[in-house]
N, C-alpha and C positions, 0 to 999 in steps of 0.2 A: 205324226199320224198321216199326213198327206201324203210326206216323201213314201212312206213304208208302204201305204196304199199304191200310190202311181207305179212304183218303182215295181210292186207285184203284177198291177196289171199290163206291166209291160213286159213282164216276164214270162207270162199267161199267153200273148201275142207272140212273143219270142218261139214261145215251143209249139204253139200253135202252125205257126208259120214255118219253120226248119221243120216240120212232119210235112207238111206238104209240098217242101221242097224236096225231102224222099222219096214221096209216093212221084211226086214228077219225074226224077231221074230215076227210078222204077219202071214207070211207065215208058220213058224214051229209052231205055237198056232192051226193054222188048219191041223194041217198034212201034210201039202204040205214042197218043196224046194223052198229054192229063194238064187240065187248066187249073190254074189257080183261082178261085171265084173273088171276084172284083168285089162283088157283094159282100164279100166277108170281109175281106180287107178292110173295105169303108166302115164295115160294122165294130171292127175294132178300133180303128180311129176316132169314131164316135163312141166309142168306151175311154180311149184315151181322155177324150176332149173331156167329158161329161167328169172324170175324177180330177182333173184339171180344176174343172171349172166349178163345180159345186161338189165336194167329195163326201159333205156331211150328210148327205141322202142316200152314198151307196150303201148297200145293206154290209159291207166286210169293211167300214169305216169302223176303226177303235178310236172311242171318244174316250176310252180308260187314259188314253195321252194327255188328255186335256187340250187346251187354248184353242180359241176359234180359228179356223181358216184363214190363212191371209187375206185371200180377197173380200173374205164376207165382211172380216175386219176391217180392210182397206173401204169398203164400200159403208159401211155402219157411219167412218167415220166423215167421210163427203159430205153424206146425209146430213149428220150433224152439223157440220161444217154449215153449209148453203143456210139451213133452218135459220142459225143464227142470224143470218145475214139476209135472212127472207128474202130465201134467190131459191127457186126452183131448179129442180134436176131430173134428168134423163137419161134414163141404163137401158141399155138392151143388152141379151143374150139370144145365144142360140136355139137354146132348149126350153121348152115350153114348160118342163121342171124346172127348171132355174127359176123362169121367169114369176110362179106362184112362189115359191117358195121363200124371191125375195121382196115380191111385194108383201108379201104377210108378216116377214120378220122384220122389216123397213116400216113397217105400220105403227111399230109398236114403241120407234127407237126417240122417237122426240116427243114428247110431251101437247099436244097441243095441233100436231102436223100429223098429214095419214100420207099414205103410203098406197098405189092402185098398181094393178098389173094390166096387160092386156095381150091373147097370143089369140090364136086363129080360132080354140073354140067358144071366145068369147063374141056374145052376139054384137051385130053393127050399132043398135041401139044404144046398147051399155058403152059400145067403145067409142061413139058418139059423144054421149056424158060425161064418160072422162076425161076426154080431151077437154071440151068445152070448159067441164069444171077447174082444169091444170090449168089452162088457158085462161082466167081469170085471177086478176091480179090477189083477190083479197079472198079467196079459198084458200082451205087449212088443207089442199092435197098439194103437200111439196115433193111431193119423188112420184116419179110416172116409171113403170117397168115393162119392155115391152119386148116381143122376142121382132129379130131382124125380118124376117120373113115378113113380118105382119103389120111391120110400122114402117117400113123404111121407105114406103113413097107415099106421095099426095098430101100426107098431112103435114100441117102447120101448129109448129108447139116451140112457139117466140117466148115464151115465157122461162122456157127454159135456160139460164144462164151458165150450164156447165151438162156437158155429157160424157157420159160412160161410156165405153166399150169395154164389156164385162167381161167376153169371150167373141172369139171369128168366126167368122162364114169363110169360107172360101174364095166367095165371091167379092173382087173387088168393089168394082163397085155399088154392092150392094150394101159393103161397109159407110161409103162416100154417102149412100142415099139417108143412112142411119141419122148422121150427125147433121144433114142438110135441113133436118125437119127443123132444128133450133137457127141453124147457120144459111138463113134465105130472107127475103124478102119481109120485112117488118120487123124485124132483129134491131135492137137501138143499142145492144150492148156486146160486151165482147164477151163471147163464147167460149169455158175451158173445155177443151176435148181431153180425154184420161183412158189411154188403152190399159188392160189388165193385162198383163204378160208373165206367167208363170216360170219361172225361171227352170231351163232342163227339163220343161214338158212340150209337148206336141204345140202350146202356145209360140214357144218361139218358132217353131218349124212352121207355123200356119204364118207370121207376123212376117217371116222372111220372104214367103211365098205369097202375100198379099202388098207389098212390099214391090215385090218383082215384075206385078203387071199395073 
């Protein structure tokens, strides 16, 4: 279901793209300019990224295939993993969907252990709280989820003893600033870092390119 998904929306881009490579040499056959909008581009990269990265929320996902997502699966099972071992964890993504979507389903998956999210339109108060609450040792909130934008500087979340990278930024290092919140000062433990890299999706072309600076 993923591949058939990505592999459509890449074909969606594809024909998207060679029509305005037409209208371009159309337009320079007569003399005239015609731009390709950068805006749109991005906007399909960010369609890319998004069935990458979370594709059980796109609405033309066939769940008729069955099995979960790899990464939701890959991510279900960390969760579990750390609970047992009463070690906290910390995921971020890109998209402010991703980010509720796996706090709420992370909520549910250990017994005993919650699951919090936090992106930009959550208020400073609340995202105050939750840190605080992650940050102490003997709280049942063992997965903290947070989008890159919104967590990747100031704060301190030592408790953490393993982090995600669910999905990239572009931005280098605003990836570095992600996993720094665990990997900095008052850290007594060794930190697993876990990139999610989609295998033949826009993941590895972002990995390569984050990678390269």
């Amino acid at each position: 279901a993923e591949r058939q998904l990505y592999d459509k929306r890449l074909e969606e881009f594809r024909t998207w793209y060679m029509n305005e490579q037409s209208k371009k040499m159309a337009a320079e056959s007569r003399g005239a300019v015609y731009r390709i909008s950068t805006i749109e581009v991005c906007s399909w990269l960010d369609k890319l990224r998004k069935v990458a990265s979370c594709p059980w929320y796109q609405e033309d996902y066939d769940m008729s295939l069955g099995g979960e997502p790899v990464k939701l699966r890959t991510v279900k099972e960390k969760a579990i993993e750390y609970a047992r071992k009463n070690k906290k964890l910390l995921i971020f993504t890109a998209h402010k969907n991703t980010a509720e979507q796996l706090g709420t389903i992370l909520d549910s998956v250990v017994p005993g252990k919650k699951a919090g999210f936090i992106h930009g339109s959550i208020s400073m108060a609340y995202r105050y709280k939750l840190m605080d609450e992650f940050q102490d040792p003997n709280s049942s909130l063992s997965v903290l989820v947070m989008t890159a934008r919104t967590g990747s500087e100031s704060y301190t979340l030592t408790e953490a003893k393993g982090v995600i990278l669910y999905d990239l930024e572009f931005n280098a290092k605003q990836i570095e600033q992600c996993y720094s919140r665990a990997v900095r000062l008052g850290q007594k433990d060794e930190v697993e870092v876990s990139w999610l890299i989609g295998v033949d999706t826009i993941d590895a072309n972002m990995h390569a390119l984050v990678l390269s600076k």
